[in-house]
N, C-alpha and C positions, 0 to 999 in steps of 0.2 A: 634253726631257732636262734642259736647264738646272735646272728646278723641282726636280724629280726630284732630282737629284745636291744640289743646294744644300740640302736636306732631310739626306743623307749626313752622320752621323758620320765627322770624319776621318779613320778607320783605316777606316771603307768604305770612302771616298772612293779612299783608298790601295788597298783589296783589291781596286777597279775598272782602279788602274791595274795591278794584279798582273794580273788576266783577260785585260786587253787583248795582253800578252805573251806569253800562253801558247800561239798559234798560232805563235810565234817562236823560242819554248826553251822548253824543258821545265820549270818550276816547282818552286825547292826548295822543297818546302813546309813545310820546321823553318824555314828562314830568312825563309820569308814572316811562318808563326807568332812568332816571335821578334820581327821586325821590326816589325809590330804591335802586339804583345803582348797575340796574344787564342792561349787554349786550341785544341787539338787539335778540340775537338765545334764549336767557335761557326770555325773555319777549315771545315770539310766543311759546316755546317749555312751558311754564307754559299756555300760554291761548288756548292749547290743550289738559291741562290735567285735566281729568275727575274727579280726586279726588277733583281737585282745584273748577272747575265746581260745583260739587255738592254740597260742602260745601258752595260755593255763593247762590247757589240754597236754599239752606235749611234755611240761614241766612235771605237771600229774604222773603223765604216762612212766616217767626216768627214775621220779621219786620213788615209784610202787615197783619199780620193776628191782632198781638197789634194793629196798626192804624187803622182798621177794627174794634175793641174792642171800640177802644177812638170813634169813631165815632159814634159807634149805642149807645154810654153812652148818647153823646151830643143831639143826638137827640131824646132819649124817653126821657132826662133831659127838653131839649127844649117842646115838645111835652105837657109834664106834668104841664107848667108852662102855657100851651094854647099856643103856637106859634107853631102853627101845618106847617107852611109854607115847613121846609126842611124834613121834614120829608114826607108830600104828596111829593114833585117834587123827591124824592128819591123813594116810591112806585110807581112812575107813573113810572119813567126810569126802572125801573123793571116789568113793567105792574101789577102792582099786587093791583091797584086800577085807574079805569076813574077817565080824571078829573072834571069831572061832578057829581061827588061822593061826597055828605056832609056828614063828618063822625066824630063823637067823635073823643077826643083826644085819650081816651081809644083806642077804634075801631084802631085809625093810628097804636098806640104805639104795639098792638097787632099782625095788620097785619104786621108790621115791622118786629117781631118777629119771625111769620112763615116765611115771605120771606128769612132772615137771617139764618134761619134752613135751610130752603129745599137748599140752597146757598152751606152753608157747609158741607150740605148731598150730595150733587152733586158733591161738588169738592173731597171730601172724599171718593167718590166712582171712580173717577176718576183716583184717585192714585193707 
């Protein structure tokens, strides 16, 4: 991707980071145009191109997978110190613990850990 993007005119570069948002909020697209300062056809004719696409895509994919990271820190962090609270309502949304289950911290911090495996074993076989 690095290669790829380092090839990018800055105002690509930029309409990459525009892509990357658009699962997030909805895209004004006069102010994207503006803000770049490229025409109405070369805005549609870039947000059909693949290259452009998949390097959002890929950027997406690194960004969620760091916040994925910070996330499961905070809560075997959390978990360790006994505040097992987000760490159950996080196994339950996953099913991978009832909540009628009284479990060690350990125990959460643990099953965390597989369910975050088999998570990234699944997406990864996905691809």
């Amino acid at each position: 991707m690095s290669n790829n993007k380092q090839k990018l005119s800055p105002q690509k570069r930029k309409f990459v980071g525009f892509l990357k948002t658009i699962n997030y909020k909805k895209p004004n697209s006069a102010k994207i145009m503006k803000e770049l300062d490229i025409s109405k056809s070369t805005f549609y004719r870039w947000l059909r191109d693949e290259k452009l696409l998949e390097l959002a895509e890929e950027a997406n994919a690194v960004e969620n997978e760091e916040q994925i990271h910070e996330l499961e820190v905070a809560l075997f962090e959390k978990a360790r110190q006994g505040d097992v609270r987000a760490i159950k309502l996080y196994l339950e949304r996953y099913d991978a613990v009832k909540k009628s289950e009284e479990l060690t911290p350990d125990q959460l911090i643990n099953l965390a850990r597989i369910s975050v495996k088999n998570k990234k074993l699944k997406n990864e076989n996905s691809i």
